[in-house]
N, C-alpha and C positions, 0 to 999 in steps of 0.2 A: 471238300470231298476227298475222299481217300480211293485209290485202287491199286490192285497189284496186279500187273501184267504179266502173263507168261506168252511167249512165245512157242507156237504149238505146230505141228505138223499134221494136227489134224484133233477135234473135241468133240463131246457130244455130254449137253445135260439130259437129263432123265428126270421122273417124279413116278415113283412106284411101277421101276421097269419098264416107262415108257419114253421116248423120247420126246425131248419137246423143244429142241435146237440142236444143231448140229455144223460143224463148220470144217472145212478143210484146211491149209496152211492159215496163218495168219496170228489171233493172239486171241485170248482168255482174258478177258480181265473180270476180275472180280470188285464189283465199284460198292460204296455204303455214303451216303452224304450223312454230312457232321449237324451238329444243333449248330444256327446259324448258317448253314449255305445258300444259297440262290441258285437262281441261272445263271449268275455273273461264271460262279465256282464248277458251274457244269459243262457250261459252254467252253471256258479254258479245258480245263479236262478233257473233253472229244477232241479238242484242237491237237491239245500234246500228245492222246494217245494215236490218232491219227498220222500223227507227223512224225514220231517217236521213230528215230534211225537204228534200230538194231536187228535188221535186218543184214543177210551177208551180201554184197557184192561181190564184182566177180573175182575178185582179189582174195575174198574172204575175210573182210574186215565188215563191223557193223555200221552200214553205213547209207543202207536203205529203209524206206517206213513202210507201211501197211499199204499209203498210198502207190508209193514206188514198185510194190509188187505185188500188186491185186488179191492180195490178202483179204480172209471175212475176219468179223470179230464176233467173236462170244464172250455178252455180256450176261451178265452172272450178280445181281444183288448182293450181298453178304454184312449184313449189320455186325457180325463177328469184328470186323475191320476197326472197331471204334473200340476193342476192347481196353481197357486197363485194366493193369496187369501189376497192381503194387505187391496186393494179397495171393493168395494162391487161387482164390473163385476172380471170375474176370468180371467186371463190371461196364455196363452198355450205357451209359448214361449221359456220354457225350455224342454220340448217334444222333441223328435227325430223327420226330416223331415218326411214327408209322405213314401217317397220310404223307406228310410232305419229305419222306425218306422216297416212298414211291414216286409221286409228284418228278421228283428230281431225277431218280433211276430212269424213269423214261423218256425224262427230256435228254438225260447224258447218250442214250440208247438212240434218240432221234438225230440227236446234234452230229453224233459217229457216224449214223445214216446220212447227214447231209453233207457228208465230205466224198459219197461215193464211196463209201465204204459197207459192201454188204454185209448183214448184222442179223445175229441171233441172238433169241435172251430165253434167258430161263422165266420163272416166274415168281413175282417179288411174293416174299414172304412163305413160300412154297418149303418143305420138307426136298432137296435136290440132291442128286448124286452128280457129280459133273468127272467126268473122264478126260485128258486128253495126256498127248506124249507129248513135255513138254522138249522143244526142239532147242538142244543146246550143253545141257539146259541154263535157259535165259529169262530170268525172275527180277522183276525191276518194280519199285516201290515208287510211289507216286502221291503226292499229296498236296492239295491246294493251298494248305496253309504255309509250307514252306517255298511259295513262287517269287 
């Protein structure tokens, strides 16, 4: 599975001007599971984004996590995430199917919930605007095949 984290001071997805998550400090992350993932790939993923220290302490160094600072997450589907990119049109081919891309998006969304971590999501396969300030800004690439 692939995600991209931002670190946020606060987000909100939408679907035709309405909202339909919303979170205050914490993170964004935008998840896509790859052809070939499991819960093996998802369940690590909630782990690390969970645990993920780039948070500032009181030093100001990154050096707390989501859990450390009672942070929500805003998870965000994004099959974009598997683009390749040799050509100039991007090609999704490495992406998980649609059923089990979702499948996965909601276990990765449960497993972040089972750490105590309160959690919003947009909705899979949805047309979505997603807002937020990214706090930092602190953008961190994330991906199960290089663990």
């Amino acid at each position: 599975m692939r995600a991209l984290v931002q670190r946020t001071s606060g987000a909100d997805v939408s679907i035709a001007g309405e909202s339909v998550g919303r979170i205050g400090p914490g993170l964004v992350v935008l998840v896509c599971a790859m052809r070939g993932d499991g819960e093996a790939e998802s369940t690590w993923l909630a782990r690390k984004v969970a645990n993920l220290r780039i948070f500032r302490d009181d030093e100001g160094r990154m050096n707390r996590s989501l859990l450390d600072v009672g942070g929500d997450a805003l998870i965000v589907s994004q099959f974009t995430l598997a683009a390749e990119t040799r050509g100039n049109r991007p090609g999704f081919s490495t992406a998980a199917a649609p059923d089990e891309g979702e499948r996965l998006y909601r276990h990765f969304a449960e497993a972040v919930a089972g750490h105590g971590v309160r959690v919003a999501t947009g909705v899979f396969g949805a047309d979505m605007a997603v807002s937020l300030v990214n706090d930092g800004p602190v953008t961190i690439w994330l991906d199960t095949a290089s663990r």
